[in-house]
PyMOL commands that place a pseudoatom at each C-alpha (Angstrom):
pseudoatom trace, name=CA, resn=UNK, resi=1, chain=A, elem=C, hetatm=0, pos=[172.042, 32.060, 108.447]
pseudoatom trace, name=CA, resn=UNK, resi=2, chain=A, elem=C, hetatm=0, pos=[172.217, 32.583, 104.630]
pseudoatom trace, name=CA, resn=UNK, resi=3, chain=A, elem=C, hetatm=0, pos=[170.061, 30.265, 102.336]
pseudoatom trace, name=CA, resn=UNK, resi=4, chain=A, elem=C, hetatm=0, pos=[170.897, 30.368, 98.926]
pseudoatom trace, name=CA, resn=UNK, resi=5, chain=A, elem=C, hetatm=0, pos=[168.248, 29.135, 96.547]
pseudoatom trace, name=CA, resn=UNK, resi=6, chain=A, elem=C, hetatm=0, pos=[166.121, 29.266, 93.175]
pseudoatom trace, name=CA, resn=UNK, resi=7, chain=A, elem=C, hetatm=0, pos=[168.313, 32.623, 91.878]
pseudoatom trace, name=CA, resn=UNK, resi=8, chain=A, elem=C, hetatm=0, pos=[167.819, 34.288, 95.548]
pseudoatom trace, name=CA, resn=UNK, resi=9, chain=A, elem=C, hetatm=0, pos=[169.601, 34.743, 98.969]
pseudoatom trace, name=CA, resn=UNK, resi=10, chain=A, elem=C, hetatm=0, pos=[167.635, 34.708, 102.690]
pseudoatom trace, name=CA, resn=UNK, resi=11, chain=A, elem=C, hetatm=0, pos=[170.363, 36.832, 104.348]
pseudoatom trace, name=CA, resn=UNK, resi=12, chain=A, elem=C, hetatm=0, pos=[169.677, 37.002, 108.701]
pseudoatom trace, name=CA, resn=UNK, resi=13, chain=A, elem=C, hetatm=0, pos=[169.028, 40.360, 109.625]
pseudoatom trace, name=CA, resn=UNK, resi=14, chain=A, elem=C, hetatm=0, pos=[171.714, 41.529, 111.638]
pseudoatom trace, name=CA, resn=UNK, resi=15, chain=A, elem=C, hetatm=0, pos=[172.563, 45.154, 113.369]
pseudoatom trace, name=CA, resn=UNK, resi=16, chain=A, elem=C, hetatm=0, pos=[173.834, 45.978, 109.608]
pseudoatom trace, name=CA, resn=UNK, resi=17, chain=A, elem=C, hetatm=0, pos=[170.783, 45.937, 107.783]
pseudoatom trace, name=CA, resn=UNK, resi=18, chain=A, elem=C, hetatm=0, pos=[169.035, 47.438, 111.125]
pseudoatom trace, name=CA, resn=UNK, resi=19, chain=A, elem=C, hetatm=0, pos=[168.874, 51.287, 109.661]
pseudoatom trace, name=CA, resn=UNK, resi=20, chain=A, elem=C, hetatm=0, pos=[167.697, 50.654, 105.740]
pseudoatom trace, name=CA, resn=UNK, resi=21, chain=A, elem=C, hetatm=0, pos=[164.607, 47.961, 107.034]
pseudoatom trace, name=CA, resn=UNK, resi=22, chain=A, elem=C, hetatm=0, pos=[163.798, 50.855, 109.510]
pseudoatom trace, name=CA, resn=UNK, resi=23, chain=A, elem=C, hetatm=0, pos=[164.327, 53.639, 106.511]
pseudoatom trace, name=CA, resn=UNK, resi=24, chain=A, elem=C, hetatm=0, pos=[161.976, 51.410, 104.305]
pseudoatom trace, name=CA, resn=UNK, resi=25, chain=A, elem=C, hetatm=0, pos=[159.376, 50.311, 106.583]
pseudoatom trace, name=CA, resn=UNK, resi=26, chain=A, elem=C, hetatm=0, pos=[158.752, 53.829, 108.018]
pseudoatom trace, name=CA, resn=UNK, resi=27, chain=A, elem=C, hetatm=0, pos=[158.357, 55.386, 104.216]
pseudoatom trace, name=CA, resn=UNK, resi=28, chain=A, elem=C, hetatm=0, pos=[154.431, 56.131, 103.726]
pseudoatom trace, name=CA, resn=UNK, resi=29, chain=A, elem=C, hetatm=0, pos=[154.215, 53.586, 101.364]
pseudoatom trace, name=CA, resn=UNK, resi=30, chain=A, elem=C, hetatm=0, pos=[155.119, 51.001, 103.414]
pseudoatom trace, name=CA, resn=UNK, resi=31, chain=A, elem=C, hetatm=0, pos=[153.473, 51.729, 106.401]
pseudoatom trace, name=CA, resn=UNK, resi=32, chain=A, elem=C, hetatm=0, pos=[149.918, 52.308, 104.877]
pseudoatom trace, name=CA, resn=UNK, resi=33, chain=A, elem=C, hetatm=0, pos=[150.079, 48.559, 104.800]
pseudoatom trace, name=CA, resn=UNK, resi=34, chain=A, elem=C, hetatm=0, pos=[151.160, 47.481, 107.796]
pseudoatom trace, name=CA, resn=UNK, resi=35, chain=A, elem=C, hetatm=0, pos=[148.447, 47.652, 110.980]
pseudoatom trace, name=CA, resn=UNK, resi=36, chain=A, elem=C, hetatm=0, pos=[151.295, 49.522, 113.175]
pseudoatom trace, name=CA, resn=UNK, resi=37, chain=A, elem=C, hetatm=0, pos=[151.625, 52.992, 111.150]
pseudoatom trace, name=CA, resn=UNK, resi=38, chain=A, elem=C, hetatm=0, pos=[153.793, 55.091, 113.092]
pseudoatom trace, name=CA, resn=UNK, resi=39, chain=A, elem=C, hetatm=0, pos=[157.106, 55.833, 112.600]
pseudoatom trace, name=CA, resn=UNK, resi=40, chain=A, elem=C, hetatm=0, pos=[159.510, 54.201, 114.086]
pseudoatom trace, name=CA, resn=UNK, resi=41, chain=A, elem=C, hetatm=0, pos=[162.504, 55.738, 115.995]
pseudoatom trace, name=CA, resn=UNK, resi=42, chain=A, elem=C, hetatm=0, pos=[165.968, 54.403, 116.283]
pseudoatom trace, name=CA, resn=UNK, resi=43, chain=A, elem=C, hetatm=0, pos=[166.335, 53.564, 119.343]
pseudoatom trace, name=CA, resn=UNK, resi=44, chain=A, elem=C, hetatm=0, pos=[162.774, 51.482, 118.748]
pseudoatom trace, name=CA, resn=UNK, resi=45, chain=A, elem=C, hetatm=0, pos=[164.439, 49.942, 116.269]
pseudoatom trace, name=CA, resn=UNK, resi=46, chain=A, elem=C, hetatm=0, pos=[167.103, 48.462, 118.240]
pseudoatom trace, name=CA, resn=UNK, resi=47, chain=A, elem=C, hetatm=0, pos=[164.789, 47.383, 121.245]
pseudoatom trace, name=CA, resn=UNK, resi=48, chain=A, elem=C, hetatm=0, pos=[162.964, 45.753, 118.569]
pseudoatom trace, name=CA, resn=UNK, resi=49, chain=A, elem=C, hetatm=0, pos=[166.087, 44.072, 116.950]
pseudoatom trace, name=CA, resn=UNK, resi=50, chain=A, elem=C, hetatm=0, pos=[167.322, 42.818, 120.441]
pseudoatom trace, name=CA, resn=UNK, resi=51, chain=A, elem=C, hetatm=0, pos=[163.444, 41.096, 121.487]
pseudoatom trace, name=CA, resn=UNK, resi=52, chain=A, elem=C, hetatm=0, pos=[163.935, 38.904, 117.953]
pseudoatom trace, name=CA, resn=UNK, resi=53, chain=A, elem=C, hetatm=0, pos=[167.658, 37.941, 117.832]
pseudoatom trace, name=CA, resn=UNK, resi=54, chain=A, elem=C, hetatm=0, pos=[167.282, 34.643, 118.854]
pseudoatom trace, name=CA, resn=UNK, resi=55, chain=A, elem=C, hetatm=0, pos=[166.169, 30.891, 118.063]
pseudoatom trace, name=CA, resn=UNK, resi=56, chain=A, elem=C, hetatm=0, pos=[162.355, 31.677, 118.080]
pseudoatom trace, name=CA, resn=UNK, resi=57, chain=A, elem=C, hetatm=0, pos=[162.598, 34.375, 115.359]
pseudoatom trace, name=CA, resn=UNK, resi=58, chain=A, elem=C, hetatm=0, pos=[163.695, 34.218, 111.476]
pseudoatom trace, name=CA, resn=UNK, resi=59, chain=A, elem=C, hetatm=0, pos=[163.839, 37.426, 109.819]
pseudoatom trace, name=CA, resn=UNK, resi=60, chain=A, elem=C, hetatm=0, pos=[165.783, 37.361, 106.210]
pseudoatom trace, name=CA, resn=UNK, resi=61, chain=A, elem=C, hetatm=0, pos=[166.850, 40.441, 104.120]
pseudoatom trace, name=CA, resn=UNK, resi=62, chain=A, elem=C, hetatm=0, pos=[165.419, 39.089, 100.308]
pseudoatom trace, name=CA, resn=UNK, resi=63, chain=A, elem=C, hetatm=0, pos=[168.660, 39.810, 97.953]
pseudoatom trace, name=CA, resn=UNK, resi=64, chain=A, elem=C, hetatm=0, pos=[168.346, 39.302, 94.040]
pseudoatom trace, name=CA, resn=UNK, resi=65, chain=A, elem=C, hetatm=0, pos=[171.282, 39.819, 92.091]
pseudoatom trace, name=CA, resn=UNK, resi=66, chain=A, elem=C, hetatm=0, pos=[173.195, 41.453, 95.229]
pseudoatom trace, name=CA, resn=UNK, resi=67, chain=A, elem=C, hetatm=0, pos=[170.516, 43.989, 95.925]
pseudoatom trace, name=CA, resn=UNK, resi=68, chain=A, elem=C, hetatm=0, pos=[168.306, 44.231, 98.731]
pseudoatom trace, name=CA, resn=UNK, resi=69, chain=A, elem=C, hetatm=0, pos=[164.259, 44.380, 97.844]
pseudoatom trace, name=CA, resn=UNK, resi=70, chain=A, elem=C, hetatm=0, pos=[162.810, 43.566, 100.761]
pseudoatom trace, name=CA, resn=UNK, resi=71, chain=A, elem=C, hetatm=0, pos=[162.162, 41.298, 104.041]
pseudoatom trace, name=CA, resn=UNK, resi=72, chain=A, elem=C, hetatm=0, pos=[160.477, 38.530, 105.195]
pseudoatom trace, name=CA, resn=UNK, resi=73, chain=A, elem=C, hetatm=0, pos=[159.968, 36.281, 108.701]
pseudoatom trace, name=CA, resn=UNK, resi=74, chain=A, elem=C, hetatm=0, pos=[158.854, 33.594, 109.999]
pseudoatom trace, name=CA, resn=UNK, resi=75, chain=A, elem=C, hetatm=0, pos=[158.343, 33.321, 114.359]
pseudoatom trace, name=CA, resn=UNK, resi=76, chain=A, elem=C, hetatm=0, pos=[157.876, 29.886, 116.125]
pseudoatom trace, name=CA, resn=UNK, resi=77, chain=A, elem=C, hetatm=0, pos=[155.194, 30.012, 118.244]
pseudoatom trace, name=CA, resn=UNK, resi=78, chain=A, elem=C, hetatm=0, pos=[155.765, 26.995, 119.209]
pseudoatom trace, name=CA, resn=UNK, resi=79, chain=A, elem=C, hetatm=0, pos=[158.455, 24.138, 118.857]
pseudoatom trace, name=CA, resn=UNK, resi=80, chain=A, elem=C, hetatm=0, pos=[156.190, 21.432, 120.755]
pseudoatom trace, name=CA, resn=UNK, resi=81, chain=A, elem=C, hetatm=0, pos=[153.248, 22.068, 118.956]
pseudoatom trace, name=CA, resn=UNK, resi=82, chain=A, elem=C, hetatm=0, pos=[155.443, 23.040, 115.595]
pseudoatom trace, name=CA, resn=UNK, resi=83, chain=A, elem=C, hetatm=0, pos=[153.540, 25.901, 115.363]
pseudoatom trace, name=CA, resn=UNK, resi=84, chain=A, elem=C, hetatm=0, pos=[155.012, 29.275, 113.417]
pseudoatom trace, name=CA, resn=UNK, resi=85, chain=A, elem=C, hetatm=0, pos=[154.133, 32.509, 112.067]
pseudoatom trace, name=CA, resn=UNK, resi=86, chain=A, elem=C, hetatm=0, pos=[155.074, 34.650, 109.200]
pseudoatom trace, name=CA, resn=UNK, resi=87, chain=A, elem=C, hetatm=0, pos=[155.076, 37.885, 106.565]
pseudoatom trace, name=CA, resn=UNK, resi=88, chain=A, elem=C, hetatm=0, pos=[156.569, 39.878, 104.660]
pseudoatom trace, name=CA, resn=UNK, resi=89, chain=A, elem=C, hetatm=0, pos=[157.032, 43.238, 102.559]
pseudoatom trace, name=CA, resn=UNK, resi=90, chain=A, elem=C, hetatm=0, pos=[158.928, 44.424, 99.541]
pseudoatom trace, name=CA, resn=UNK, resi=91, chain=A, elem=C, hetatm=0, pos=[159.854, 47.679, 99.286]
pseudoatom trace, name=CA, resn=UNK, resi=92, chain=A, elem=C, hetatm=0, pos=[162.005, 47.536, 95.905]
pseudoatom trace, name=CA, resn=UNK, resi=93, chain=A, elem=C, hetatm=0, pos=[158.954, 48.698, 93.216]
pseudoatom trace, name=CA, resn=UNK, resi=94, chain=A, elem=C, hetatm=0, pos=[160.252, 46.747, 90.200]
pseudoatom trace, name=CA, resn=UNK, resi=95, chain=A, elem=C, hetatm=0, pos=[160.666, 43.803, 92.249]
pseudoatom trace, name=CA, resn=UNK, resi=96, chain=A, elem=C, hetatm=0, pos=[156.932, 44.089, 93.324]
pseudoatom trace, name=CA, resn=UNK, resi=97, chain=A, elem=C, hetatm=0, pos=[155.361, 42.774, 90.066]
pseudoatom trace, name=CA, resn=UNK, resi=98, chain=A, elem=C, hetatm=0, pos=[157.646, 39.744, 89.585]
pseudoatom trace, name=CA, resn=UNK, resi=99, chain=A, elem=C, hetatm=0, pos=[158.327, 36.605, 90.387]
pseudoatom trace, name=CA, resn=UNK, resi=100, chain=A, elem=C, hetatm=0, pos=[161.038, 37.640, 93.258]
pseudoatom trace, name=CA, resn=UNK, resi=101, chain=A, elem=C, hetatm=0, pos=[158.373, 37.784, 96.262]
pseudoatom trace, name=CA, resn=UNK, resi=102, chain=A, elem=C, hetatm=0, pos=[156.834, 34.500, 95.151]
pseudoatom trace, name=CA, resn=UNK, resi=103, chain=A, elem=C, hetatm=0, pos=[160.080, 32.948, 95.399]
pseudoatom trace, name=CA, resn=UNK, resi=104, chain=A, elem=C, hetatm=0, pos=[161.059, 34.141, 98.219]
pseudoatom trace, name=CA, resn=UNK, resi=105, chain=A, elem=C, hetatm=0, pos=[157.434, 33.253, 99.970]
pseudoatom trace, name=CA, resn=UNK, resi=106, chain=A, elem=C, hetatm=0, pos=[158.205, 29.532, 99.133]
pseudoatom trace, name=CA, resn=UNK, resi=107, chain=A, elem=C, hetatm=0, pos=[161.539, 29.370, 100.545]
pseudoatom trace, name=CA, resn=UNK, resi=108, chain=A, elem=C, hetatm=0, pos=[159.897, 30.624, 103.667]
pseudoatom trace, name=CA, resn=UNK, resi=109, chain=A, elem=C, hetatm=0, pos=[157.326, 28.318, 103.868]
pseudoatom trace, name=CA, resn=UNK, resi=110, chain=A, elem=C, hetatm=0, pos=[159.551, 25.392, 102.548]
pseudoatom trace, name=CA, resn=UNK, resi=111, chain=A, elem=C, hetatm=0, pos=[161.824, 26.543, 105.197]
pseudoatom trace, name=CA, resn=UNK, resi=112, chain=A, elem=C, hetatm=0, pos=[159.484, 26.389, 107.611]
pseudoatom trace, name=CA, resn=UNK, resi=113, chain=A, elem=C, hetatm=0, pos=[157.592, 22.674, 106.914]
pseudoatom trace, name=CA, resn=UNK, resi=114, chain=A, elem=C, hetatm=0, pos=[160.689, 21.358, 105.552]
pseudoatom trace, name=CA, resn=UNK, resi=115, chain=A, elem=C, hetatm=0, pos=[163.789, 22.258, 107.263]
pseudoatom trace, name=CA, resn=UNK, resi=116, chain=A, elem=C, hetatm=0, pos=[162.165, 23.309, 110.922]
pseudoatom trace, name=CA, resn=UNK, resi=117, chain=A, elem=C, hetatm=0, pos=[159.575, 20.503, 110.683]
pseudoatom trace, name=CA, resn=UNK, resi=118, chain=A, elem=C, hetatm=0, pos=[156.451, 22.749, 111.501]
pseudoatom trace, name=CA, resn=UNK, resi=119, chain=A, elem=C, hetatm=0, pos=[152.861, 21.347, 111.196]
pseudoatom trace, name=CA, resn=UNK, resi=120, chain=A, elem=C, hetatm=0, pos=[151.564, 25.014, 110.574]
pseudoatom trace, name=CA, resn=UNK, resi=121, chain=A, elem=C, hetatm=0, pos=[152.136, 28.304, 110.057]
pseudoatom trace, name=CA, resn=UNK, resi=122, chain=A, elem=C, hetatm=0, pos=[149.286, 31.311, 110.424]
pseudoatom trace, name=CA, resn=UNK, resi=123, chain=A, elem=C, hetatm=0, pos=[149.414, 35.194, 109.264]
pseudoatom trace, name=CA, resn=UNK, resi=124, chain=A, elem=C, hetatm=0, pos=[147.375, 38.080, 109.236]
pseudoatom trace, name=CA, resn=UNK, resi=125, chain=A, elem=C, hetatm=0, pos=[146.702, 40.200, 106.684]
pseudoatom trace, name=CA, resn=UNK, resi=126, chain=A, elem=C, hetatm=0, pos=[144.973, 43.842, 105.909]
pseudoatom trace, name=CA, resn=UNK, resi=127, chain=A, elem=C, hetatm=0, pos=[141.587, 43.081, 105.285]
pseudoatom trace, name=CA, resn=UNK, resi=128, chain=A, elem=C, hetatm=0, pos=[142.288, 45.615, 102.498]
pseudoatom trace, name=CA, resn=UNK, resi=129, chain=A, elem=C, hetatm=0, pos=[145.058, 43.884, 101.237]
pseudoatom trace, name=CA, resn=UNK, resi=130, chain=A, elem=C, hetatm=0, pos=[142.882, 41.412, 98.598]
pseudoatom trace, name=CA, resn=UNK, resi=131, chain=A, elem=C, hetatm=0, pos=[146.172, 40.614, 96.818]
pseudoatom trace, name=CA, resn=UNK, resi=132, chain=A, elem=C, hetatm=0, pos=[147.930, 38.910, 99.383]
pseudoatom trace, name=CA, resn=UNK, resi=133, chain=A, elem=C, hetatm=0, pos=[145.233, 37.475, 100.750]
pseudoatom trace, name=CA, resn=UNK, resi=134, chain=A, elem=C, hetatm=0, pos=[144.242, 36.030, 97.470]
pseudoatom trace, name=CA, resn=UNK, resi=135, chain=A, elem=C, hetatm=0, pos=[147.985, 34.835, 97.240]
pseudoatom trace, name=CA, resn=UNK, resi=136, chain=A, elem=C, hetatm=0, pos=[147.817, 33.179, 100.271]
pseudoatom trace, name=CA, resn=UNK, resi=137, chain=A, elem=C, hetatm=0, pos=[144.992, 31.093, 99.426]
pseudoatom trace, name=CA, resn=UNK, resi=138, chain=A, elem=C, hetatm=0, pos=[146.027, 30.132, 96.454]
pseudoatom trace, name=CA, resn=UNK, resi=139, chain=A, elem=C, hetatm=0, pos=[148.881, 28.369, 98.282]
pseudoatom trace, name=CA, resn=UNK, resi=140, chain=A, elem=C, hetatm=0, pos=[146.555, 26.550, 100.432]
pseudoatom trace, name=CA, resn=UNK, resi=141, chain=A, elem=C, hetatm=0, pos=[145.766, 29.280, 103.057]
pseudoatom trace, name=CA, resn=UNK, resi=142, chain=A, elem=C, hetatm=0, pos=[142.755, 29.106, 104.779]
pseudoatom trace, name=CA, resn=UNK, resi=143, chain=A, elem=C, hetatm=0, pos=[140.806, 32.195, 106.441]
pseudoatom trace, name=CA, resn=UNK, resi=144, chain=A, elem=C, hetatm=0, pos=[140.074, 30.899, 110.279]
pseudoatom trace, name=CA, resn=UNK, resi=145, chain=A, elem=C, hetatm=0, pos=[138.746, 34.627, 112.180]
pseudoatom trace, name=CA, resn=UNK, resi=146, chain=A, elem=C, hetatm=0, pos=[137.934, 37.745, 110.372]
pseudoatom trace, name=CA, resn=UNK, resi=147, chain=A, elem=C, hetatm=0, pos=[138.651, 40.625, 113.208]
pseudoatom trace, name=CA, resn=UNK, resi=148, chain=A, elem=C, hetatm=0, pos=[136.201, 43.706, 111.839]
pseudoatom trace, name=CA, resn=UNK, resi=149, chain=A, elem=C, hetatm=0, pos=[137.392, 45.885, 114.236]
pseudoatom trace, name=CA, resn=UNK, resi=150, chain=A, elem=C, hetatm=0, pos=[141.199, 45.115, 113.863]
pseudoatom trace, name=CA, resn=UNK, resi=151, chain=A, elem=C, hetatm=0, pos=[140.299, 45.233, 110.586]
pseudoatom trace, name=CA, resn=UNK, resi=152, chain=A, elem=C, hetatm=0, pos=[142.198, 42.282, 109.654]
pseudoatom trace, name=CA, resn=UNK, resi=153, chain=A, elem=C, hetatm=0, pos=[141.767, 38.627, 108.870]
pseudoatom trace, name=CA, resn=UNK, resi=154, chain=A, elem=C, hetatm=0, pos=[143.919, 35.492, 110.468]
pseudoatom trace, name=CA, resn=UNK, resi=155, chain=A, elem=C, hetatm=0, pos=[145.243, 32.502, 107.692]
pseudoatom trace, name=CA, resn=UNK, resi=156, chain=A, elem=C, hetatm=0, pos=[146.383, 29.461, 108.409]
pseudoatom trace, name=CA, resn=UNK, resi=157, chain=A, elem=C, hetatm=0, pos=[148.360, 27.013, 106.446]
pseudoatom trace, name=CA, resn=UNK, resi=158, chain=A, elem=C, hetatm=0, pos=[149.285, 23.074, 107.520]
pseudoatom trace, name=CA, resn=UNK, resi=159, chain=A, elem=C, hetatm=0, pos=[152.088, 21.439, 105.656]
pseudoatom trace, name=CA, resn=UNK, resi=160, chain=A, elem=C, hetatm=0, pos=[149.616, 18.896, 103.661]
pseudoatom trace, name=CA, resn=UNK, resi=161, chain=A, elem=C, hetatm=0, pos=[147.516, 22.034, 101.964]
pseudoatom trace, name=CA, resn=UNK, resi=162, chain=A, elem=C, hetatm=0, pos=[150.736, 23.437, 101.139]
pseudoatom trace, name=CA, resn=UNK, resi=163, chain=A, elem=C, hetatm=0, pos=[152.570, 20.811, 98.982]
pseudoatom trace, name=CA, resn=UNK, resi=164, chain=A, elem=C, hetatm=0, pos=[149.542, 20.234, 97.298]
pseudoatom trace, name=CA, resn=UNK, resi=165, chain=A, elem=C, hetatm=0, pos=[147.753, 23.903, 96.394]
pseudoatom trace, name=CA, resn=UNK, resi=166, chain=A, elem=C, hetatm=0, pos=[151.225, 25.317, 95.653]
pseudoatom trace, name=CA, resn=UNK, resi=167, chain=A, elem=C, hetatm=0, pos=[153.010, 22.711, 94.046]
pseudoatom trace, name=CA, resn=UNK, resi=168, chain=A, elem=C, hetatm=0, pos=[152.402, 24.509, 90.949]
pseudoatom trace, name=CA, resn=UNK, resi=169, chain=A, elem=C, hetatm=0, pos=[153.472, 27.348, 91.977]
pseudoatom trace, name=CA, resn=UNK, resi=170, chain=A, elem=C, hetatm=0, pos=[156.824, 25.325, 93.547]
pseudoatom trace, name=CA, resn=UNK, resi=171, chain=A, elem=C, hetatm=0, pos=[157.071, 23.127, 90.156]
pseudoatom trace, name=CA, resn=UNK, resi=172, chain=A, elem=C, hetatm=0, pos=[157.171, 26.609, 88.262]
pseudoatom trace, name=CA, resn=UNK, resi=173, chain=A, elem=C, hetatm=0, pos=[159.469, 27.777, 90.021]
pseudoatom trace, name=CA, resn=UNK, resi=174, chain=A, elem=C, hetatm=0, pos=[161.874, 24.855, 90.091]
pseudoatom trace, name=CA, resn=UNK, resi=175, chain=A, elem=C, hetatm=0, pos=[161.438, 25.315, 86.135]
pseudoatom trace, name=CA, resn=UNK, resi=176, chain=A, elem=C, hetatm=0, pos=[162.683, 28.992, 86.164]
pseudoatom trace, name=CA, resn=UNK, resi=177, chain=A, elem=C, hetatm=0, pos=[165.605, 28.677, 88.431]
pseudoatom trace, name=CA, resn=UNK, resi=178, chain=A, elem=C, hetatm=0, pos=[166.506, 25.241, 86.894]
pseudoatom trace, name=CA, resn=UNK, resi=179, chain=A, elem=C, hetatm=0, pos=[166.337, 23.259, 90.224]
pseudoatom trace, name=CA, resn=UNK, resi=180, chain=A, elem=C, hetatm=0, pos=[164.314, 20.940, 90.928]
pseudoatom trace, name=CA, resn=UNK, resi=181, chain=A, elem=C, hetatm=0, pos=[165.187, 20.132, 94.081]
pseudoatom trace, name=CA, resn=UNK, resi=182, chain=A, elem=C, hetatm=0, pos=[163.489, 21.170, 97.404]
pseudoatom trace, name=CA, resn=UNK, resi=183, chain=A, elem=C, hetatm=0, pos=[164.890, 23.763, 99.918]
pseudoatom trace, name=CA, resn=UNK, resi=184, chain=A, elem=C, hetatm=0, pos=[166.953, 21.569, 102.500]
pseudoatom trace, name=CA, resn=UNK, resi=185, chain=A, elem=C, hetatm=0, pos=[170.153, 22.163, 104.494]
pseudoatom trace, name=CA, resn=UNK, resi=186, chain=A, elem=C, hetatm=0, pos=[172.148, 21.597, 101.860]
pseudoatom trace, name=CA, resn=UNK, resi=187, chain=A, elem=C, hetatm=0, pos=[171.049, 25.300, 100.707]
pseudoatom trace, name=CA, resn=UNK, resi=188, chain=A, elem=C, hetatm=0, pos=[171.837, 26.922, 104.037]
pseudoatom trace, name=CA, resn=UNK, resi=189, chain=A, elem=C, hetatm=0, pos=[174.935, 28.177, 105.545]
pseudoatom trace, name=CA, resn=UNK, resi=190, chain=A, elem=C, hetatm=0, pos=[175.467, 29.062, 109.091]
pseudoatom trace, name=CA, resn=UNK, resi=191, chain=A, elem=C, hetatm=0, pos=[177.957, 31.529, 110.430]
pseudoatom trace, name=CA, resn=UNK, resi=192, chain=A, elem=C, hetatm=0, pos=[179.879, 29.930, 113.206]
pseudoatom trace, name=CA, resn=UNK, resi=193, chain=A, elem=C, hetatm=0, pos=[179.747, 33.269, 115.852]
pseudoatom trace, name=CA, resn=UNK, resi=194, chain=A, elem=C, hetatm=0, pos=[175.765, 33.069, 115.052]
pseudoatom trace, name=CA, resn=UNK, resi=195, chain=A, elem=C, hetatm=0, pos=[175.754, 29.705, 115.946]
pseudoatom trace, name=CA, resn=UNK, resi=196, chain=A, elem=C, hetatm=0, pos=[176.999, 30.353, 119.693]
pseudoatom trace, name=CA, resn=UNK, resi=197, chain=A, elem=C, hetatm=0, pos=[174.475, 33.242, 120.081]
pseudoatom trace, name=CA, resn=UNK, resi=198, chain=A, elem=C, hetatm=0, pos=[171.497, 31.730, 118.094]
pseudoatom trace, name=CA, resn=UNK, resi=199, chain=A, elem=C, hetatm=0, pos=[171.122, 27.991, 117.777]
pseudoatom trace, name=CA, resn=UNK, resi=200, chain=A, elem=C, hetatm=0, pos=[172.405, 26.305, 120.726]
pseudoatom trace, name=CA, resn=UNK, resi=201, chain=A, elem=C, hetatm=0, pos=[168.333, 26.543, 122.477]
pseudoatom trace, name=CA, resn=UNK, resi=202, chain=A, elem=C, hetatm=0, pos=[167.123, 24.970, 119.124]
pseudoatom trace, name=CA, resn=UNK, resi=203, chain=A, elem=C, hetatm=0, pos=[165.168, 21.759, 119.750]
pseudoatom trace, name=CA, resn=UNK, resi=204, chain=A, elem=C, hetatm=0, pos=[167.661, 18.475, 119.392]
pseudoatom trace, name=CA, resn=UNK, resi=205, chain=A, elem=C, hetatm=0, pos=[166.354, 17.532, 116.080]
pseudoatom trace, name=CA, resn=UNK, resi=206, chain=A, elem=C, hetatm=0, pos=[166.752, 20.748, 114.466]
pseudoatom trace, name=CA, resn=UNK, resi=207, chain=A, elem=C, hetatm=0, pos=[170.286, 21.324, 116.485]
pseudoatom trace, name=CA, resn=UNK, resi=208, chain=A, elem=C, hetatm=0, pos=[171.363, 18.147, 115.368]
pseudoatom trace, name=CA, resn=UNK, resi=209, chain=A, elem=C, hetatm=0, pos=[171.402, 19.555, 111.834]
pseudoatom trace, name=CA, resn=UNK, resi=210, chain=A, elem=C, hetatm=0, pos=[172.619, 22.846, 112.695]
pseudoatom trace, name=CA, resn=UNK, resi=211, chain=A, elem=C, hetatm=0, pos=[176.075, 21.392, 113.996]
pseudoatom trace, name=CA, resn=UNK, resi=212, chain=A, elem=C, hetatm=0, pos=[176.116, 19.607, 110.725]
pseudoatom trace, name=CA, resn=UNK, resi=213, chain=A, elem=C, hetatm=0, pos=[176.582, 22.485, 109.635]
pseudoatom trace, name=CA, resn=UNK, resi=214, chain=A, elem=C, hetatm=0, pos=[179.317, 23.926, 111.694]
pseudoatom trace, name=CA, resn=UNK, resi=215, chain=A, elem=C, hetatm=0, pos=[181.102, 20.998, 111.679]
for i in range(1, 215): cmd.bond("trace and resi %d" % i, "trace and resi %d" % (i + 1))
show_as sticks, trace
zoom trace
């Protein structure tokens, strides 16, 4: 799955990619953020990558301008309750600072309540992490548990606080990229031997688009 939108690609992680996300998310800069710090071994890596590739998880390499600055996911929890689950790091520095992450956040999240039809999504964040915490409110996150001890805190967002806390945020960045469109399928493309090994499980409304796709 590749979706192409608002001056960025989504690219599916595959087996590729495996080695430079490990690389990255083991360097110390990275991992002082994350709540699982230790380094992570190749062969984790690939246990890891097998448990994920499949129709519950989405995990996209961020590309601007053909080079690769970070990645981001979203899980389904659940596809009865339309229930999902996401986050996200950047390990390109100049890309930190701009725009790129915020992008790519709402293509997630209008992935997500657009495209897969979810009713909510949650995350947790570093209770030292103020930034993306005050990020996620800002686009309609609420805080719903504070773990001390974990030292974390657990967000959730519904569809409804979305569109309307970030739809200037969305509206902005229609304006930069010069599309004012939503994120739909028309903006994703599905490889046909990832179809056979990754979508045929979906639920029928969402498969129902996918073999639009492939057809």
């Amino acid at each position: 799955m590749i979706i192409r939108k608002y001056g960025i690609e989504l690219v599916r992680l595959t087996r590729e990619d495996l080695e430079l996300v490990r690389i990255k998310r083991n360097s110390e800069e990275i991992r002082s953020r994350m709540f699982y710090q230790k380094e992570i071994t190749k062969e984790e890596q690939l246990a890891w990558f097998d448990s994920i590739n499949n129709e519950n998880y989405y995990y996209f390499i961020i590309k601007e301008a053909h080079k690769k600055i970070g990645l981001i996911h979203g899980k389904i929890k659940s596809y009865q309750n339309r229930i999902a689950e996401g986050g996200v790091f950047i390990w390109d520095r100049n890309s930190l600072g701009s725009h790129i992450p915020i992008i790519a956040s709402v293509c997630m999240a209008d992935l997500t309540f657009l495209v897969m039809k979810m009713n909510k999504t949650l995350a947790e964040v570093r209770k030292d992490n103020p930034g993306a915490i005050n990020y996620n409110l800002r686009i309609g996150y609420r805080i719903i548990e504070e773990l001390e001890q974990e030292g974390k805190v657990v967000m959730e967002l519904t569809k409804e606080s979305y569109l309307e806390n970030a739809e200037k945020i969305r509206g902005m960045i229609k304006k930069i990229a010069k599309d004012p469109s939503d994120l739909s399928w028309n903006d994703i493309e599905i490889d046909q031997e990832q179809y056979g090994r990754l979508y045929l499980k979906l639920p029928l409304y969402l498969k129902k688009e996918v073999d639009k796709k492939i057809k």
